[in-house]
Backbone as CSV, one residue per row, in Angstrom:
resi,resn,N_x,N_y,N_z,CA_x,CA_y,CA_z,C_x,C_y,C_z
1,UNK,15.111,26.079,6.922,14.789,26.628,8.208,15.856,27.635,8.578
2,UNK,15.168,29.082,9.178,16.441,29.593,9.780,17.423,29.130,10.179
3,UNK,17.447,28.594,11.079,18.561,28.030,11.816,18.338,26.262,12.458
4,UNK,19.368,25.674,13.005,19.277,24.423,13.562,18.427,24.482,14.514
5,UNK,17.053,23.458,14.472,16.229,23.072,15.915,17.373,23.099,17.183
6,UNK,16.805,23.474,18.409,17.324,23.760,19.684,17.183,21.951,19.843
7,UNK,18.237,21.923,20.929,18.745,20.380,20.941,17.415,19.869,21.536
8,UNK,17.417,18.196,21.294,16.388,17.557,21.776,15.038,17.857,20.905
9,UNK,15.246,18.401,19.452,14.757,18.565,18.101,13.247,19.399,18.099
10,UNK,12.799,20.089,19.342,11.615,20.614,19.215,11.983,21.748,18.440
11,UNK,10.866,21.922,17.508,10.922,23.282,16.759,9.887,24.170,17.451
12,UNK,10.133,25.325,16.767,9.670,26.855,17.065,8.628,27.014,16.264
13,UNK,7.794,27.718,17.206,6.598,28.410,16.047,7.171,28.914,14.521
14,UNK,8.521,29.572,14.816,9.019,30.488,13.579,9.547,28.936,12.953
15,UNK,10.253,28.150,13.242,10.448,27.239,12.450,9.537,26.509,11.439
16,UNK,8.090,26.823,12.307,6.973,25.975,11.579,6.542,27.085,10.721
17,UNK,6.649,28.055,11.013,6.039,29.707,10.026,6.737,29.604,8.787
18,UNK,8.129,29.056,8.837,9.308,29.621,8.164,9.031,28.255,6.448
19,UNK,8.649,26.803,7.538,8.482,26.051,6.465,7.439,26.086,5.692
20,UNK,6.204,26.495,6.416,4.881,27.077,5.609,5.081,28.079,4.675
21,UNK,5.899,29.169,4.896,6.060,30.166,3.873,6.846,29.803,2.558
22,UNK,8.059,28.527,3.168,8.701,28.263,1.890,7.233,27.174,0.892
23,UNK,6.440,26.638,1.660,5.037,25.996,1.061,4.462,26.677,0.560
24,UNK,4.281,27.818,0.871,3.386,28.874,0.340,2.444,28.250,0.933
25,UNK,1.769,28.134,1.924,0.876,27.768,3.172,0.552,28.862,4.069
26,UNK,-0.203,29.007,3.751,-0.851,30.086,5.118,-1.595,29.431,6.447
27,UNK,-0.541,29.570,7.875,-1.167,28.697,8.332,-1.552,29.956,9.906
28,UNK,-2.593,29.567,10.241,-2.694,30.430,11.842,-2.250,30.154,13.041
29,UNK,-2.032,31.283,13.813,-1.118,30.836,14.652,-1.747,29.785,15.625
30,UNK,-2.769,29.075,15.642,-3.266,27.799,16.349,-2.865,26.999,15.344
31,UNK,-2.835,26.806,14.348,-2.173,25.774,13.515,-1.041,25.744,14.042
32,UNK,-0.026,26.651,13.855,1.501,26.969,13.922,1.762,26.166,15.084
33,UNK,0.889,26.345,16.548,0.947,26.004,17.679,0.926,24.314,17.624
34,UNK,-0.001,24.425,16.905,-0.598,22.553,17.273,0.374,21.597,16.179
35,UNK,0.885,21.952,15.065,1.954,21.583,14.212,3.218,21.546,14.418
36,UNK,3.610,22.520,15.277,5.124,22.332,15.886,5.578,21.164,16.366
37,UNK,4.767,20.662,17.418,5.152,19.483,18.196,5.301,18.264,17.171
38,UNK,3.968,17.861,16.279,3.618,16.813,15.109,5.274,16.655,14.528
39,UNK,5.365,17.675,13.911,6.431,18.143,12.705,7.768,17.371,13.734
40,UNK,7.954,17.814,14.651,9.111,17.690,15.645,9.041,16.313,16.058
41,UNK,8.236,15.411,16.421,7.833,13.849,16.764,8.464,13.339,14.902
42,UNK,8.021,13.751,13.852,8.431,13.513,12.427,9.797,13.404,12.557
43,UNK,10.472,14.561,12.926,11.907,14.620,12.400,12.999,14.008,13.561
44,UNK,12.259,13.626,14.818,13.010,12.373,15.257,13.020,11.225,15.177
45,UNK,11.983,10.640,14.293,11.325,9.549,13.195,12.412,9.515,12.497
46,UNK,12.957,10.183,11.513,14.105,10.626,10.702,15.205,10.364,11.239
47,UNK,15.419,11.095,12.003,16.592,11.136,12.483,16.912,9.513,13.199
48,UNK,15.878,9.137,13.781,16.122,7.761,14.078,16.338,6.690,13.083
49,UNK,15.893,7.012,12.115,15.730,6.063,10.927,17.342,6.200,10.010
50,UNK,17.871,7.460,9.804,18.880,8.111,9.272,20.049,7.390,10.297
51,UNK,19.806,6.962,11.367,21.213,6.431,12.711,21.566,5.067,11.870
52,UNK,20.493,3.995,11.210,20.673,2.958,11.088,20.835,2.519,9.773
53,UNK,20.502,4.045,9.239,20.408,3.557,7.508,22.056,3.835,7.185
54,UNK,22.658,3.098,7.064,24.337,2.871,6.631,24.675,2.711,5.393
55,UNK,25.473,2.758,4.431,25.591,2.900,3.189,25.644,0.957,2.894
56,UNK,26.056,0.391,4.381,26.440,-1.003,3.948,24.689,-1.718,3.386
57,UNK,23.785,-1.132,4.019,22.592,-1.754,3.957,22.046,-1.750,2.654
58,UNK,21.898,-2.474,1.144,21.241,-2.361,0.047,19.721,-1.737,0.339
59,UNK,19.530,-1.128,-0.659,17.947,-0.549,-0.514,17.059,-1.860,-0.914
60,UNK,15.933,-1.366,-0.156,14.919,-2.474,-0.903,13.456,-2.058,-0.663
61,UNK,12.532,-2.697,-1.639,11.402,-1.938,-1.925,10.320,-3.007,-0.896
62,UNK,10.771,-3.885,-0.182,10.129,-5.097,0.793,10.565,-5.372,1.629
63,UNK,10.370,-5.230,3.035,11.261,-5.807,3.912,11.520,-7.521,3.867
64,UNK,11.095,-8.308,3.022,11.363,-9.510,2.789,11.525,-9.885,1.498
65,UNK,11.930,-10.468,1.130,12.451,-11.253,-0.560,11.128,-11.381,-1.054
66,UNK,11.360,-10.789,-2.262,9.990,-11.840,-2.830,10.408,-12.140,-3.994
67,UNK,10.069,-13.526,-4.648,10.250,-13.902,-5.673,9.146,-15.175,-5.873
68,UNK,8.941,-15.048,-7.355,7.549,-16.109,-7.388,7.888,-17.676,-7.441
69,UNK,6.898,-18.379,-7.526,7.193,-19.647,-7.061,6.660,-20.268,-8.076
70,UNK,7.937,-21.300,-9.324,6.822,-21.827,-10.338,7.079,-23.096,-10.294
71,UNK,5.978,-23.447,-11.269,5.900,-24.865,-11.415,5.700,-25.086,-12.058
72,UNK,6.415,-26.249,-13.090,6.526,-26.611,-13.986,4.918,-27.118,-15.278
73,UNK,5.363,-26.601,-16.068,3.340,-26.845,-16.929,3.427,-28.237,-17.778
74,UNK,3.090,-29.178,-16.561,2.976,-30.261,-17.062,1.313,-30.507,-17.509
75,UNK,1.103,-31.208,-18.594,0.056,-31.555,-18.727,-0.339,-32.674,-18.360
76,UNK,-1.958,-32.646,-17.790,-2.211,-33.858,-16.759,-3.668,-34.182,-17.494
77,UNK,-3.900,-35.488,-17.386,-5.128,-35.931,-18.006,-6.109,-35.452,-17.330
78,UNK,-7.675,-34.455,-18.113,-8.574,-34.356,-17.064,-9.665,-35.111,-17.860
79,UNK,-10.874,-34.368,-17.490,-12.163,-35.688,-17.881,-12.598,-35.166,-19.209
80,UNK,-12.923,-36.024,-20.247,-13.981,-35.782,-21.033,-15.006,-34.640,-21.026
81,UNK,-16.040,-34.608,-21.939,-16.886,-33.904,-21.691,-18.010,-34.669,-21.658
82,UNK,-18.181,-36.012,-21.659,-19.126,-37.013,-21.502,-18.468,-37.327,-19.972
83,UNK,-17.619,-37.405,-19.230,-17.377,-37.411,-18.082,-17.493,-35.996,-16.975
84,UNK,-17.420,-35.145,-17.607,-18.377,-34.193,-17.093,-19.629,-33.913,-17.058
85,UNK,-20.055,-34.253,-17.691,-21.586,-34.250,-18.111,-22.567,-35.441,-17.625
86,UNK,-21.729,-36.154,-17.210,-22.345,-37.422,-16.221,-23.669,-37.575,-15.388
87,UNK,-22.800,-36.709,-14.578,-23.770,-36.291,-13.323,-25.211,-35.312,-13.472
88,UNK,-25.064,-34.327,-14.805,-25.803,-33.395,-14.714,-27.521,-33.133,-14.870
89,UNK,-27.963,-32.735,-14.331,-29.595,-32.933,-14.464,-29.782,-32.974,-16.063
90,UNK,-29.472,-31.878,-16.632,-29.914,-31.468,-17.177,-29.079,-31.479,-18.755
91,UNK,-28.458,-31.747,-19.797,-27.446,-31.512,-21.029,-27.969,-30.876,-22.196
92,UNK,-27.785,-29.844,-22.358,-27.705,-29.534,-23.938,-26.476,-28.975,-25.390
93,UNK,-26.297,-29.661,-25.912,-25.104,-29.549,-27.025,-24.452,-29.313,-26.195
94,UNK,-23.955,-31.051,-25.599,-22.568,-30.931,-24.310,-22.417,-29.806,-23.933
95,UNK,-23.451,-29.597,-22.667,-23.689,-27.828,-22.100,-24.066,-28.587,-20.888
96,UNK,-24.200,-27.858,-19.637,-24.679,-28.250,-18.571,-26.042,-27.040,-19.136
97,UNK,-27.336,-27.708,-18.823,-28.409,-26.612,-18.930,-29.221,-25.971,-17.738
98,UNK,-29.278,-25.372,-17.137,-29.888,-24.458,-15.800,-30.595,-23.393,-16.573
99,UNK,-31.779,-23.748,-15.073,-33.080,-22.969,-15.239,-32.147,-21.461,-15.017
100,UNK,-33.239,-20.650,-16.832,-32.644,-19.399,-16.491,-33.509,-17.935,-15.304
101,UNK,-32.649,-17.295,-14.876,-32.671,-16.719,-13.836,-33.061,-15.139,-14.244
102,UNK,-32.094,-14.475,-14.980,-32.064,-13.756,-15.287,-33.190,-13.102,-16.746
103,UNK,-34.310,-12.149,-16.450,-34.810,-11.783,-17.877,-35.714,-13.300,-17.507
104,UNK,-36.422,-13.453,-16.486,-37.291,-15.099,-17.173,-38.439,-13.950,-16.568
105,UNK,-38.685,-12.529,-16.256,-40.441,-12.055,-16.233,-40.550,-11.129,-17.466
106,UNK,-39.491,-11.008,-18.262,-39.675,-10.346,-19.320,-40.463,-11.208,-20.679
């Protein structure tokens, strides 16, 4: 930018002209108009953010820890396949069998 924003960080039409041209942006001067203010609300975003960011603070990609949670792979007894198959209407070659759905008007 030419020069430093005028205090209290509002920029200038030419400020907003000046960063479009280094964009290679062609913008009109109702753009220029209605972008000044946006751009200027941005860079006291920044600047607010820049007050608190201190070298003491580690970076981080989460504002909270994350780390996963495991548990141990114990193996646990489950059922048969004659204990699954118990209940079922229907069995074929230890299969649960259901009416098919799909392809049954072809």
């Amino acid at each position: 930018m030419p020069a430093d924003p005028p205090s209290g960080g509002a920029l200038t039409r030419e400020d907003v002209a000046h960063l479009a041209g280094l964009a290679r942006i062609d913008l009109t001067a109702a753009e220029l108009d209605h972008l000044a203010p946006q751009l200027a609300v941005i860079l006291e975003s920044v600047a607010k953010v820049a007050e608190v960011a201190h070298g003491d603070v580690p970076a981080t990609s989460h504002p909270l820890p994350l780390s996963n949670v495991f548990r141990s792979d114990d193996v646990r007894p489950g059922l048969t396949a004659e204990e699954a198959l118990a209940n079922a209407p229907e069995v074929e070659q230890q299969r649960f069998s259901v009416p098919r759905i799909l392809g049954a008007d072809e």
